[in-house]
Backbone of each chain as ProteinMPNN parsed JSONL, in Angstrom:
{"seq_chain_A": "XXXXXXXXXXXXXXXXXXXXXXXXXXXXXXXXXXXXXXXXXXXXXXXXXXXXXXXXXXXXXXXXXXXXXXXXXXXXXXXXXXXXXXXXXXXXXXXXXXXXXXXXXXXXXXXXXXXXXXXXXXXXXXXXXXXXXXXXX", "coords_chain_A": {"N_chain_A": [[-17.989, -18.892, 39.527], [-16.176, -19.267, 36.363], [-14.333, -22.402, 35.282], [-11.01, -21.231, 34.477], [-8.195, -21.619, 32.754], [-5.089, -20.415, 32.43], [-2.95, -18.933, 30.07], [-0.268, -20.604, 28.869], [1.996, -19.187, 28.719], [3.577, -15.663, 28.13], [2.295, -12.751, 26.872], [3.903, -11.445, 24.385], [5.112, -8.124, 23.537], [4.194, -6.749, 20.739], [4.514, -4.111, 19.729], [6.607, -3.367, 21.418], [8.067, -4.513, 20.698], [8.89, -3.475, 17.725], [9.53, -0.66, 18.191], [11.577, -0.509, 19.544], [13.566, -1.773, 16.915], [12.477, 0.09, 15.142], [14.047, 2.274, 15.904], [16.468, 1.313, 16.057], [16.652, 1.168, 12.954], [15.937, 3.565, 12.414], [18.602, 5.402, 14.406], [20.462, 4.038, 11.864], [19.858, 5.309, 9.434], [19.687, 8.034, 10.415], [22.453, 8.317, 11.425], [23.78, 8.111, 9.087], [23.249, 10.182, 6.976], [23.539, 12.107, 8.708], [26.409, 11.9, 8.813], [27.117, 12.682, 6.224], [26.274, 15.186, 5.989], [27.626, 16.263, 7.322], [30.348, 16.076, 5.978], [31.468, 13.857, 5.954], [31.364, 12.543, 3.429], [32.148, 13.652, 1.559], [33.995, 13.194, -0.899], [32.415, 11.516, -2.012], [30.199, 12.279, -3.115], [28.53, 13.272, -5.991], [29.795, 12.111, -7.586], [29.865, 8.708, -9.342], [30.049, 6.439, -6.969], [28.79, 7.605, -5.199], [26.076, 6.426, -5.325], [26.249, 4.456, -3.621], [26.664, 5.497, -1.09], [23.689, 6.468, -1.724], [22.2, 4.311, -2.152], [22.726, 3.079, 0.912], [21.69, 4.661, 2.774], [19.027, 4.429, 2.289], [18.57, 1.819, 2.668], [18.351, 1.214, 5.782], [15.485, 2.107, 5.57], [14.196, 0.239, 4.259], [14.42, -1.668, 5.762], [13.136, -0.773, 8.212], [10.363, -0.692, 7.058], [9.803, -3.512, 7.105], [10.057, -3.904, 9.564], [7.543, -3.161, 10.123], [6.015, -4.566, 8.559], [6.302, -6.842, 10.406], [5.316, -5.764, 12.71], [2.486, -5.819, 12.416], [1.932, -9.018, 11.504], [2.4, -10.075, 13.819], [1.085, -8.981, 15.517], [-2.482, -9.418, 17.718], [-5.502, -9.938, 16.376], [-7.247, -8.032, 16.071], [-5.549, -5.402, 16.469], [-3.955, -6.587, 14.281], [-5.595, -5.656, 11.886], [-6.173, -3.675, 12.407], [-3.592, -1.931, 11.98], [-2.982, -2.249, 9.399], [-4.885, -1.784, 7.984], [-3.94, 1.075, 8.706], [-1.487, 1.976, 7.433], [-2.112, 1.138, 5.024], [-4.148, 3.437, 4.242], [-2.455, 5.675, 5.3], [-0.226, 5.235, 3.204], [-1.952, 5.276, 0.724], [-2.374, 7.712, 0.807], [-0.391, 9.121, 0.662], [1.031, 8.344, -1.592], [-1.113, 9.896, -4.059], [-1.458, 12.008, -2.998], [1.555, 12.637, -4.168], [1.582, 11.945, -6.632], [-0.275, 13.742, -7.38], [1.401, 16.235, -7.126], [3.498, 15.3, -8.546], [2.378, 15.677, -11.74], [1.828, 18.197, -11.133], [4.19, 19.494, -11.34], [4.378, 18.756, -13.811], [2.285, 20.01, -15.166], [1.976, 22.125, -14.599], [4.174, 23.894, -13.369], [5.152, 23.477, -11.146], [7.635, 23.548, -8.45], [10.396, 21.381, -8.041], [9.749, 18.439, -6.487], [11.615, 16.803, -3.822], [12.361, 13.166, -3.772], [12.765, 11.809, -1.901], [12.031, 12.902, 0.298], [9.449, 11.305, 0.308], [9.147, 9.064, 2.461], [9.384, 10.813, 4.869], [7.294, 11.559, 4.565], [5.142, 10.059, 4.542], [5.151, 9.385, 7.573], [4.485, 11.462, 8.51], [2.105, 11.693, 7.482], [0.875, 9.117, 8.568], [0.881, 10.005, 11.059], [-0.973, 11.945, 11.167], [-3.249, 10.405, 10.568], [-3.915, 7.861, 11.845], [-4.788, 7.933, 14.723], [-7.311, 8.456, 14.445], [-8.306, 5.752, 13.363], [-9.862, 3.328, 13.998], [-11.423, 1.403, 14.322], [-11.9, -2.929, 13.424], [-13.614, -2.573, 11.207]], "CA_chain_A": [[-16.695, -18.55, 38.898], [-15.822, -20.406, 35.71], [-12.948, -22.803, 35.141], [-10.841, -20.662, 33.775], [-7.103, -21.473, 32.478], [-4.479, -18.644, 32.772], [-2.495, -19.362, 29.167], [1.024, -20.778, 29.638], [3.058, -18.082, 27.872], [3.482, -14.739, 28.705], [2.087, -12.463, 25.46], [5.034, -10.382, 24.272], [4.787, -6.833, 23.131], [4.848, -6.205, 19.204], [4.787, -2.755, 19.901], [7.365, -2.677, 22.215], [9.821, -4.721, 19.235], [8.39, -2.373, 16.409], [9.703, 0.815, 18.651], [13.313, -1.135, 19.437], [13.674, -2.15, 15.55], [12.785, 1.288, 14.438], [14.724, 3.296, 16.92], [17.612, 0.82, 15.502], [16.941, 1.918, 11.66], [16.292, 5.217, 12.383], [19.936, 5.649, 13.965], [21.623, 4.329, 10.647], [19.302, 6.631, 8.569], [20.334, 9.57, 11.113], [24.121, 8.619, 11.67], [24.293, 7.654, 7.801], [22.564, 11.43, 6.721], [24.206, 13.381, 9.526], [27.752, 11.673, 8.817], [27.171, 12.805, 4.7], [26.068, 16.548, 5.79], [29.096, 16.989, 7.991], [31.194, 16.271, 5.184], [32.446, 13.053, 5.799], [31.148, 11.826, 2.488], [32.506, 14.564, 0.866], [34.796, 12.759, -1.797], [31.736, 10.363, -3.008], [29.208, 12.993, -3.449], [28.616, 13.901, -7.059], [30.573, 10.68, -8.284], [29.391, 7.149, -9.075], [30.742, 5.986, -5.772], [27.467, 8.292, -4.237], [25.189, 5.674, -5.169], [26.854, 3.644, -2.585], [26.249, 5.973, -0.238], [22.339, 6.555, -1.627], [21.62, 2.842, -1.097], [23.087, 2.794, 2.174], [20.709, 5.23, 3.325], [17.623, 3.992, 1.721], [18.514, 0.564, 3.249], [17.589, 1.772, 7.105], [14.247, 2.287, 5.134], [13.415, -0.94, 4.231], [14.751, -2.483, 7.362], [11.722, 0.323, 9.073], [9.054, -1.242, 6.299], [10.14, -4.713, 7.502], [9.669, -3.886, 11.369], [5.991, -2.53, 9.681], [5.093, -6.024, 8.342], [6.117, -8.08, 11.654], [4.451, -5.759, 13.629], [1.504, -6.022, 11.879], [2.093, -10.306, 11.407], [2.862, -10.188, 15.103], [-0.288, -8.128, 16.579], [-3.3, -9.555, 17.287], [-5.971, -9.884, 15.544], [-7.392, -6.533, 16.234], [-4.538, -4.749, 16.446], [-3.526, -6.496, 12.963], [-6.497, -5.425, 11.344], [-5.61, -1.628, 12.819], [-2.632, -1.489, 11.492], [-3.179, -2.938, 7.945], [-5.822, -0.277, 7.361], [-3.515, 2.804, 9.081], [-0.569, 1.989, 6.592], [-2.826, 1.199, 3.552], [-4.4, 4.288, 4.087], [-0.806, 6.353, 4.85], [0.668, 5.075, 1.712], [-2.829, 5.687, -0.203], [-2.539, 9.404, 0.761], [0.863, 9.798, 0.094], [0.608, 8.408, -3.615], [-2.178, 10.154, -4.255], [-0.529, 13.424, -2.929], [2.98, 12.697, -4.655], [1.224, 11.766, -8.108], [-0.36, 14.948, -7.859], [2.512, 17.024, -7.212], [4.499, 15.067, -9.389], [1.727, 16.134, -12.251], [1.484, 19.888, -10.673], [5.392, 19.937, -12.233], [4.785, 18.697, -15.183], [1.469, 20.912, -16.242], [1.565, 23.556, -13.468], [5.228, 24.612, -13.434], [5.002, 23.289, -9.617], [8.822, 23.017, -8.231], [10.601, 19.951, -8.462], [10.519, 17.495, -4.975], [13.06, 15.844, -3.592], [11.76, 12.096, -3.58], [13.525, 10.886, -0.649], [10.74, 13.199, 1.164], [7.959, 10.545, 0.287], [9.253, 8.432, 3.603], [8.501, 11.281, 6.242], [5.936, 12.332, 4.212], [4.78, 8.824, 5.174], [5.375, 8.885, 8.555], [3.934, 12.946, 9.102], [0.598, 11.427, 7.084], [0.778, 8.452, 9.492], [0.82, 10.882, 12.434], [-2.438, 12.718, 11.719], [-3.98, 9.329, 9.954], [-3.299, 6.735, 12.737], [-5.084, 8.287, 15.953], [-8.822, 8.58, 13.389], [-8.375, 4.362, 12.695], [-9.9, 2.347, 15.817], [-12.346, 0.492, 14.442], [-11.281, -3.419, 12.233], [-14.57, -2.865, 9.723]], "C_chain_A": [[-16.332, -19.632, 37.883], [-14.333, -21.305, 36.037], [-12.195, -21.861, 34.109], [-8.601, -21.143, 33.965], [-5.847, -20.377, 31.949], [-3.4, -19.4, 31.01], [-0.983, -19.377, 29.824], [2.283, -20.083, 29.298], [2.613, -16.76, 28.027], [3.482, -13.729, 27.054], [3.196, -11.451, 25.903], [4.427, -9.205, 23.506], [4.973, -6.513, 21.876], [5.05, -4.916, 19.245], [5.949, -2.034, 20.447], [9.066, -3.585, 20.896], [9.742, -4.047, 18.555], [9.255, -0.624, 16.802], [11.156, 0.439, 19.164], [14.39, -0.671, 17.884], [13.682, -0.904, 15.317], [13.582, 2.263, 15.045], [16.463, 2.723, 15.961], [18.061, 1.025, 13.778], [17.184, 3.01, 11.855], [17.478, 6.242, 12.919], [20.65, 5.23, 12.865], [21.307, 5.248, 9.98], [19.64, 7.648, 8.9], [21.537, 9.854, 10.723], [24.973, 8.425, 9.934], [24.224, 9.637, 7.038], [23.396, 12.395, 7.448], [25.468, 13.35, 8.74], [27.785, 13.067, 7.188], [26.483, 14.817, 4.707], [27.101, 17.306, 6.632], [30.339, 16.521, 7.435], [32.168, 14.897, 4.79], [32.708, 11.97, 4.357], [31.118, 12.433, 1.324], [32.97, 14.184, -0.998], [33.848, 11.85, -2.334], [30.686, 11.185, -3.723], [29.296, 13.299, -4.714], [29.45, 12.903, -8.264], [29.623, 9.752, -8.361], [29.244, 6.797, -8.057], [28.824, 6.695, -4.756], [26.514, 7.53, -4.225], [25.337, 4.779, -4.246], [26.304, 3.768, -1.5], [24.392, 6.009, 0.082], [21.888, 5.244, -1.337], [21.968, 2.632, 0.176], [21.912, 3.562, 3.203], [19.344, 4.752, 2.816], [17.604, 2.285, 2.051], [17.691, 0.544, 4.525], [15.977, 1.695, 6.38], [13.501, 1.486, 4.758], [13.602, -1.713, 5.349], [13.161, -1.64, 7.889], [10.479, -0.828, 8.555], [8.858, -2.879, 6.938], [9.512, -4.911, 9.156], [7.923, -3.47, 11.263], [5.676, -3.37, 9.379], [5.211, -6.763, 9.697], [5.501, -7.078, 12.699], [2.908, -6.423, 13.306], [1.381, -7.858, 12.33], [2.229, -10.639, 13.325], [1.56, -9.936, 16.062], [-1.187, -9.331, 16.621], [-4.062, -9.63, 16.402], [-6.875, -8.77, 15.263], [-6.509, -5.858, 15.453], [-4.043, -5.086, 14.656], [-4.366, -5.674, 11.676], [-6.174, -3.725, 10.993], [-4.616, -0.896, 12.016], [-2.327, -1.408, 10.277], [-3.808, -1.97, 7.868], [-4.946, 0.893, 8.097], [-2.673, 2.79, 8.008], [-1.115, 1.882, 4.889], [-3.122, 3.176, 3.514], [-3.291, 5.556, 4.468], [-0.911, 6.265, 3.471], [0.087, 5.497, 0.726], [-2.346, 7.45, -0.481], [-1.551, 10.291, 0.046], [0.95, 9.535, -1.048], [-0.345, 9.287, -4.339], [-1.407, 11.848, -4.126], [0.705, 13.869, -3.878], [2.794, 12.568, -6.529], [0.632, 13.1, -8.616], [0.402, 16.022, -7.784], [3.64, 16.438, -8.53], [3.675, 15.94, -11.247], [1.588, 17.582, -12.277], [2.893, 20.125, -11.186], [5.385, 19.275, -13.283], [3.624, 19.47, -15.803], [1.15, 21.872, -15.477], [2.616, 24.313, -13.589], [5.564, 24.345, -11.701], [6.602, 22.943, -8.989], [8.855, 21.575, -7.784], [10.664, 19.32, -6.79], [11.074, 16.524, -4.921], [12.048, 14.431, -3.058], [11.807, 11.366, -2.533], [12.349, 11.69, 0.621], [9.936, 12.08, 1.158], [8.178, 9.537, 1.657], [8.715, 9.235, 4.804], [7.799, 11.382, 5.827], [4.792, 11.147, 4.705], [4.173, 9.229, 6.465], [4.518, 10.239, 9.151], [2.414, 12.349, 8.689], [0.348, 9.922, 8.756], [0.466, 9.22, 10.734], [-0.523, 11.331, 12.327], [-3.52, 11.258, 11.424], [-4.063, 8.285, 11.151], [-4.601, 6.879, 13.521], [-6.817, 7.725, 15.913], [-9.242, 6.771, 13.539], [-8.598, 3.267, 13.914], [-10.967, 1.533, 15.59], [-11.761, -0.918, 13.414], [-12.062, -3.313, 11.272], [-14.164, -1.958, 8.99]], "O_chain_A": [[-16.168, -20.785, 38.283], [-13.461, -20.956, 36.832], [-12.68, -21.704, 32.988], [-7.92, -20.992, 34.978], [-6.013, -19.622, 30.991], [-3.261, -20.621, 31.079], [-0.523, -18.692, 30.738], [3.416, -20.449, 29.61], [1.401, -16.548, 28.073], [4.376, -13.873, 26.22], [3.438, -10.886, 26.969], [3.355, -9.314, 22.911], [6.024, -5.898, 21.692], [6.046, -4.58, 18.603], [6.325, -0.875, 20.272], [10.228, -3.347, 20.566], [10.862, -3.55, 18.434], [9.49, 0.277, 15.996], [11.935, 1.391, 19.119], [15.312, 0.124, 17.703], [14.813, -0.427, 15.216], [13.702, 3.275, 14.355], [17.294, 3.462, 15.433], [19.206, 1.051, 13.327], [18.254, 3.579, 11.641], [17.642, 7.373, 12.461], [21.623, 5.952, 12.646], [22.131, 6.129, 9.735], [19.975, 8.458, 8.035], [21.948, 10.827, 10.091], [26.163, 8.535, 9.637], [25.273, 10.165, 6.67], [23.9, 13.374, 6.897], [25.807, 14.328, 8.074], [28.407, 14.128, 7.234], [26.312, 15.507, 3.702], [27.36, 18.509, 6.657], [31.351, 16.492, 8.137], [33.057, 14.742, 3.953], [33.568, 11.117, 4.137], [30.464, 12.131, 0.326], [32.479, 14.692, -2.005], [34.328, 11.204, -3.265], [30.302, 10.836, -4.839], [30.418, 13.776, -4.884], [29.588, 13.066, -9.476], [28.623, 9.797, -7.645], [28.04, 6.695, -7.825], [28.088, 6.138, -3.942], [25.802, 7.637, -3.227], [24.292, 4.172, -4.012], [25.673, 2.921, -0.868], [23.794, 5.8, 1.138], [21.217, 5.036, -0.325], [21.288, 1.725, 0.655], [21.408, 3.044, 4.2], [18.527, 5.07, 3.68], [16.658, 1.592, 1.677], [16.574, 0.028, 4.546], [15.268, 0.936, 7.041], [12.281, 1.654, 4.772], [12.692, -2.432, 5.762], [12.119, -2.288, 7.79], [9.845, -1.583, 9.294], [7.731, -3.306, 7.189], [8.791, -5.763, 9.675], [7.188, -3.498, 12.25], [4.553, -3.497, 9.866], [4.188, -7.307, 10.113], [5.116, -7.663, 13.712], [2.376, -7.353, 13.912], [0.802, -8.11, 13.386], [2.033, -11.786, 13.728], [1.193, -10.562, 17.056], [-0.961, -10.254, 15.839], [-3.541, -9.406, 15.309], [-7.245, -8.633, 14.097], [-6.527, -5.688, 14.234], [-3.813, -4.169, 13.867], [-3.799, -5.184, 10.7], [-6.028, -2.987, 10.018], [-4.659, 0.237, 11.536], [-1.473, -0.602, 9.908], [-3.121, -0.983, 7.607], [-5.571, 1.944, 7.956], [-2.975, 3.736, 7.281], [-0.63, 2.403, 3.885], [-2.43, 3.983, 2.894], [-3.416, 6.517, 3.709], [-1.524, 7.017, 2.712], [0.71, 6.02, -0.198], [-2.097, 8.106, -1.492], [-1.568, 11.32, -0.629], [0.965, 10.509, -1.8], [-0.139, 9.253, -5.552], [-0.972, 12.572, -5.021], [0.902, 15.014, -4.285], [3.57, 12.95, -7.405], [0.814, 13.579, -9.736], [0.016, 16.941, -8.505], [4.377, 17.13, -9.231], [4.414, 16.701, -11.872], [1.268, 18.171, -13.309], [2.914, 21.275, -11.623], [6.477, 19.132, -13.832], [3.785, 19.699, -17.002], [0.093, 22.486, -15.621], [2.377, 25.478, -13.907], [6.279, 25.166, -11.126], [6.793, 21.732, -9.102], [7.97, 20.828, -7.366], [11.522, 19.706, -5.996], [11.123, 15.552, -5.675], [11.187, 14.538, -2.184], [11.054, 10.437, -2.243], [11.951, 11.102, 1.627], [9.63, 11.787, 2.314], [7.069, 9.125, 1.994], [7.902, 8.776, 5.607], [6.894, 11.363, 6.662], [3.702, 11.458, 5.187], [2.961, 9.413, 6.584], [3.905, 10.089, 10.209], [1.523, 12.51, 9.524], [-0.355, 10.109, 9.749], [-0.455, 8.75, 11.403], [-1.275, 11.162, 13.286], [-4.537, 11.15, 12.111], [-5.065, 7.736, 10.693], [-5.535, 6.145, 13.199], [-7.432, 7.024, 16.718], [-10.41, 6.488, 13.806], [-7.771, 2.603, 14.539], [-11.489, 0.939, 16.534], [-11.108, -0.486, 12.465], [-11.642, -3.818, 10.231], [-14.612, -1.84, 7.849]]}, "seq_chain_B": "XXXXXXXXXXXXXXXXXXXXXXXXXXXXXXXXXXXXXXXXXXXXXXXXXXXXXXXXXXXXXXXXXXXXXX", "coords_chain_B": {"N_chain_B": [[-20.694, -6.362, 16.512], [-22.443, -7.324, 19.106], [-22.3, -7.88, 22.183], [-22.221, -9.454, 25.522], [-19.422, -9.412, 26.753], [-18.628, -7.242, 28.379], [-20.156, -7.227, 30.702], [-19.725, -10.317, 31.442], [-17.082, -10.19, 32.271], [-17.202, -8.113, 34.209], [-18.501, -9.963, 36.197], [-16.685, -11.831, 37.362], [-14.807, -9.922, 37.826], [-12.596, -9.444, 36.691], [-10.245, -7.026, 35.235], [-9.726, -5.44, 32.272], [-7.153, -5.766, 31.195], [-6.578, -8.251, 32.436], [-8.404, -10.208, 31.83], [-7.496, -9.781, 29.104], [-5.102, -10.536, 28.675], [-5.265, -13.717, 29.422], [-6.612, -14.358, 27.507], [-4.774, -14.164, 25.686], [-4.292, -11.66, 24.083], [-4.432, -7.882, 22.665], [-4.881, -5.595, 25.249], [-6.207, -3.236, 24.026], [-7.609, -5.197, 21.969], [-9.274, -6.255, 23.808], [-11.262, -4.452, 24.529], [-11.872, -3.244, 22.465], [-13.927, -5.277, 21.639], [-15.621, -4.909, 23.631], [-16.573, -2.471, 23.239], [-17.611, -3.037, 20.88], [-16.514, -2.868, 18.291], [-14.994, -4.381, 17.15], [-15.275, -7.54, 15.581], [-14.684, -10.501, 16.753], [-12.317, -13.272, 15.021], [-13.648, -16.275, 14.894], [-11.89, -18.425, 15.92], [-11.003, -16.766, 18.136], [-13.287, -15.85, 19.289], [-13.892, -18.673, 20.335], [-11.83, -18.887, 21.908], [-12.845, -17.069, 23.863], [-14.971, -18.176, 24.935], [-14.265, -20.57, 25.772], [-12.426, -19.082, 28.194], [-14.714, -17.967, 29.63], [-16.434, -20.058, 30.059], [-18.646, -20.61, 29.104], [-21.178, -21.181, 26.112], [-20.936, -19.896, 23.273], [-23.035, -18.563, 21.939], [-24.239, -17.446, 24.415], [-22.714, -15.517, 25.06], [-21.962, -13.957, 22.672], [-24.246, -12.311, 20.487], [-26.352, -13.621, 18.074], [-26.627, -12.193, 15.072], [-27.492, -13.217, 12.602], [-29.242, -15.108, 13.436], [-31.547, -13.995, 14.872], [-32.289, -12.449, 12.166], [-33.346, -14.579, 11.095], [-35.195, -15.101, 12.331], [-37.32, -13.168, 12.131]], "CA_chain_B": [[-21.394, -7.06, 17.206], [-23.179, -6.86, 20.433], [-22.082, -9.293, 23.232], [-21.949, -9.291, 26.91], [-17.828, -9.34, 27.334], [-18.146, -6.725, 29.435], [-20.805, -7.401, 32.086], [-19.208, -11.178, 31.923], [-15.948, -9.462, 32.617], [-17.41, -7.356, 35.595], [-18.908, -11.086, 36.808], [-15.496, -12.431, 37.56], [-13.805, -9.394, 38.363], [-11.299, -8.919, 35.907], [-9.962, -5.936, 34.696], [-9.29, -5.643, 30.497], [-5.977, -6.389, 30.379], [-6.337, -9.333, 33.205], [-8.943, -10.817, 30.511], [-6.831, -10.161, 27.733], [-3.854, -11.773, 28.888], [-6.203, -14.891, 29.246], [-7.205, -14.492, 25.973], [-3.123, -13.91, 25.054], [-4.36, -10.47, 23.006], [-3.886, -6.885, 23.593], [-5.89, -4.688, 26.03], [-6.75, -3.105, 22.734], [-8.322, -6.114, 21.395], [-10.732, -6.807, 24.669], [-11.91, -2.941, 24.631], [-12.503, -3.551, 21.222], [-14.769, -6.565, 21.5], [-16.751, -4.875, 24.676], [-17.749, -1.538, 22.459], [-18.397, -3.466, 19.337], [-15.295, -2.208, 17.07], [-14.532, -5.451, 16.281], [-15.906, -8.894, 15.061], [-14.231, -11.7, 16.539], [-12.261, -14.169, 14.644], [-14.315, -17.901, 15.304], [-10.668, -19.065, 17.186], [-10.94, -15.434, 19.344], [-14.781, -16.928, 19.963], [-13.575, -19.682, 20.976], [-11.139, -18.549, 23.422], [-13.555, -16.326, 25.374], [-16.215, -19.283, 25.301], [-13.542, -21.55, 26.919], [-12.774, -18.403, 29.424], [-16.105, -17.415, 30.399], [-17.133, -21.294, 30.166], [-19.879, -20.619, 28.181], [-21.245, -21.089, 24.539], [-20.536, -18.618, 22.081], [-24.433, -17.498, 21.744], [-24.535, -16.76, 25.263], [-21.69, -14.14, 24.962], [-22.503, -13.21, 21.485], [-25.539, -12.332, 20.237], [-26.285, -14.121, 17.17], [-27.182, -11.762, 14.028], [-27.927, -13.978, 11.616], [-30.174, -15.983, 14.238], [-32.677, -12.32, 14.607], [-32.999, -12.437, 10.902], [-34.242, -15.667, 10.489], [-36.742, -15.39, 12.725], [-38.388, -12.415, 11.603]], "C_chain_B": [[-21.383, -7.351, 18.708], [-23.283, -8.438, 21.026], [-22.532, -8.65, 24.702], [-20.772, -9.612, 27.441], [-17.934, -8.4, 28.428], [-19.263, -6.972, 31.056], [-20.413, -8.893, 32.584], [-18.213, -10.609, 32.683], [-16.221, -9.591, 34.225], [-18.051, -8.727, 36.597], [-17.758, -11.363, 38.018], [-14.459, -11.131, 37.818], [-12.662, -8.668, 38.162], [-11.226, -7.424, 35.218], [-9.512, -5.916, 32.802], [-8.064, -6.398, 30.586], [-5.96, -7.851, 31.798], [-7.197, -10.429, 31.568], [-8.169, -10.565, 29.657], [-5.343, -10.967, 27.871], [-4.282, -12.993, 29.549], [-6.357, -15.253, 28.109], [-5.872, -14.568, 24.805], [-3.724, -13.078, 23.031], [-4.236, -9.644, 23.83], [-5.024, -6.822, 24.196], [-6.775, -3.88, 25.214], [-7.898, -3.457, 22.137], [-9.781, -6.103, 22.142], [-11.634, -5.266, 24.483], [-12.491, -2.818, 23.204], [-13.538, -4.208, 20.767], [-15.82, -5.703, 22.403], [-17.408, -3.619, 23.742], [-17.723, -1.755, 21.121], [-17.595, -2.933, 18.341], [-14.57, -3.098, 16.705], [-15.393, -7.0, 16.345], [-14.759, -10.257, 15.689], [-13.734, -13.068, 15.74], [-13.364, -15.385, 15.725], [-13.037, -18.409, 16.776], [-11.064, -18.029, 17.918], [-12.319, -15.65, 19.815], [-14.588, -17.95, 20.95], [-13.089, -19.657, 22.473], [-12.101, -18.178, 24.307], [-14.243, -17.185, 25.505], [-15.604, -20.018, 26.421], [-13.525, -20.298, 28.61], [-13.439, -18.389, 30.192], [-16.817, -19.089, 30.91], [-18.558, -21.455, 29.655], [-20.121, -20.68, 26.876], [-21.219, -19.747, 24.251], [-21.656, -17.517, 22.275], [-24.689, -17.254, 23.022], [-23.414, -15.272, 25.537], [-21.671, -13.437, 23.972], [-23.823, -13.679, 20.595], [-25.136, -12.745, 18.861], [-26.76, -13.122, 15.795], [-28.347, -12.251, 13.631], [-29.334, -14.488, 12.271], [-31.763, -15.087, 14.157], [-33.465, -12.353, 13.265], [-33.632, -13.706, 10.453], [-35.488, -15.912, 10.874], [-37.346, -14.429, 12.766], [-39.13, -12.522, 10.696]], "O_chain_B": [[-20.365, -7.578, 19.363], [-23.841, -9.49, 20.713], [-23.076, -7.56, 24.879], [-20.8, -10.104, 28.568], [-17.343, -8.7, 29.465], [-18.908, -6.836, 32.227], [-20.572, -9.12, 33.784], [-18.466, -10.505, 33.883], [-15.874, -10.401, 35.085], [-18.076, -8.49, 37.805], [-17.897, -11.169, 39.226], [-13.276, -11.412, 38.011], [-12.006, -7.836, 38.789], [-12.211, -6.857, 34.745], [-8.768, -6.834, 32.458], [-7.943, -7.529, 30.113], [-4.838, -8.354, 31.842], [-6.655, -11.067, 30.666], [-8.015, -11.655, 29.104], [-4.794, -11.81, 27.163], [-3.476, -13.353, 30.407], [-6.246, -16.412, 27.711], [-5.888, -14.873, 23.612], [-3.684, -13.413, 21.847], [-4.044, -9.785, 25.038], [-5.998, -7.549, 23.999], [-7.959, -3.754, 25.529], [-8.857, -2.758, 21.81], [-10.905, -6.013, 21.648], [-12.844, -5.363, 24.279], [-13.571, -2.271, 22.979], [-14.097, -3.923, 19.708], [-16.969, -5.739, 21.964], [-18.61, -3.671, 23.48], [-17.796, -0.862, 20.276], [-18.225, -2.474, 17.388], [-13.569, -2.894, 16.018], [-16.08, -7.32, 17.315], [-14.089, -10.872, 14.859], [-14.545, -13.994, 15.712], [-13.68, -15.277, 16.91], [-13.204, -18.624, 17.977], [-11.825, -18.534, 18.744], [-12.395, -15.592, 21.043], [-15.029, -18.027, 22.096], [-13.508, -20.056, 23.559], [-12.282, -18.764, 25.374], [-14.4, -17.239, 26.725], [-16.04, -20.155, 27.564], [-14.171, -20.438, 29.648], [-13.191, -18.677, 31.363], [-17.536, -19.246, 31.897], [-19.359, -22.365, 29.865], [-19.203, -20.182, 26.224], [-21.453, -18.747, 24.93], [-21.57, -16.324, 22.566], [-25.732, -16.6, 23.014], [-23.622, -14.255, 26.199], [-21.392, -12.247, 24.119], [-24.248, -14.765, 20.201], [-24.038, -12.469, 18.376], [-27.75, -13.736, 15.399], [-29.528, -12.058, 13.917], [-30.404, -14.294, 11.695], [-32.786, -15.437, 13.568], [-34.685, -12.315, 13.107], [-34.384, -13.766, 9.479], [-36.447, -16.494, 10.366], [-38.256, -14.545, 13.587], [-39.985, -11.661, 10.493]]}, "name": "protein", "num_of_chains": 2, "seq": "XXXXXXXXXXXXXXXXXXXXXXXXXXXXXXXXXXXXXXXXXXXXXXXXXXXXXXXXXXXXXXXXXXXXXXXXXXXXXXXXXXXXXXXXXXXXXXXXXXXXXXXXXXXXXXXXXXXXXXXXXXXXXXXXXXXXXXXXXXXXXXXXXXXXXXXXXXXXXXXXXXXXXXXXXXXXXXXXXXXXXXXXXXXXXXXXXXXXXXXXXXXXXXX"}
């Protein structure tokens, strides 16, 4: 049996802060979105004043991206590796997708999308992209 | 790259995540190392050497070493 030393710190969970953190954006993004479709943001809508509102919601969204670098900075060295290539390759897909739609309305006649999609569109490409990504080479 | 993490492992007893919280990585990481889906940083070498109490080239096979002497 070797000598073997048990390390003197107990490894913490990046996964389990990453799923805190985003649970904690993703209510302002909800309660910010819900509040502004049940009217309460009635009187800014369509004014100046709405940009107020649109950064407020697109804040939650970098707070998310943020909890996406310290997981990453946080993981292992595996795990960092994992994650760095699932989000490269997300974000690849979705540019790549969004450049050609954006292109498919300007020489196709392709209706216009709403930009504020490109975040789930993220997060739905992440979903099928993720599961595929288990090796760090 | 092709070690013996896991038949050390099964030496001593341990289960993945007992070794990896030795190694203070995930369960992830060690399952990673035993079917060859990842390369060890040199420090993450290190560690398991100290673990296991053995040099490096007895837990990982050397590449480089193969090609030189063919």
């Amino acid at each position: 049996m070797p000598a073997v030393t048990s390390p003197s710190f107990v490894v913490a969970s990046p996964t389990r802060r990453y799923v805190s953190r985003t649970f904690f954006f993703m209510a302002i993004y909800a309660l910010l979105n819900g509040a502004a479709i049940f009217g309460v943001f009635d009187a800014w809508i369509g004014t100046p004043t709405g940009w107020v509102l649109a950064l407020a919601v697109a804040l939650p969204i970098a707070g998310q991206l943020w909890a996406l670098l310290r997981l990453i900075v946080d993981s292992d060295e595996y795990m960092r590796v994992l994650w760095a290539k699932r989000v490269v390759l997300s974000a690849g897909i979705v540019m790549v997708a969004c450049t050609a739609w954006g292109f498919g309305e300007t020489y196709a006649g392709a209706p216009s999308m709403r930009t504020w999609l490109v975040f789930p569109l993220f997060w739905v490409v992440s979903a099928v992209v993720w599961p595929f990504v288990r090796s760090s080479r | 790259m092709k070690n013996r993490l896991r038949a050390l492992r099964a030496e001593v007893g341990w289960t993945q995540a007992q070794l990896a919280e030795r190694l203070a990585v995930s369960r992830q990481a060690v399952n990673a190392l035993e079917v060859e889906k990842h390369d060890p940083s040199l420090d993450l070498a290190y560690r398991i050497s100290v673990v296991f109490d053995r040099p490096i080239e007895d837990i990982f096979e050397n590449p480089h070493r193969q090609q030189s002497q063919r």
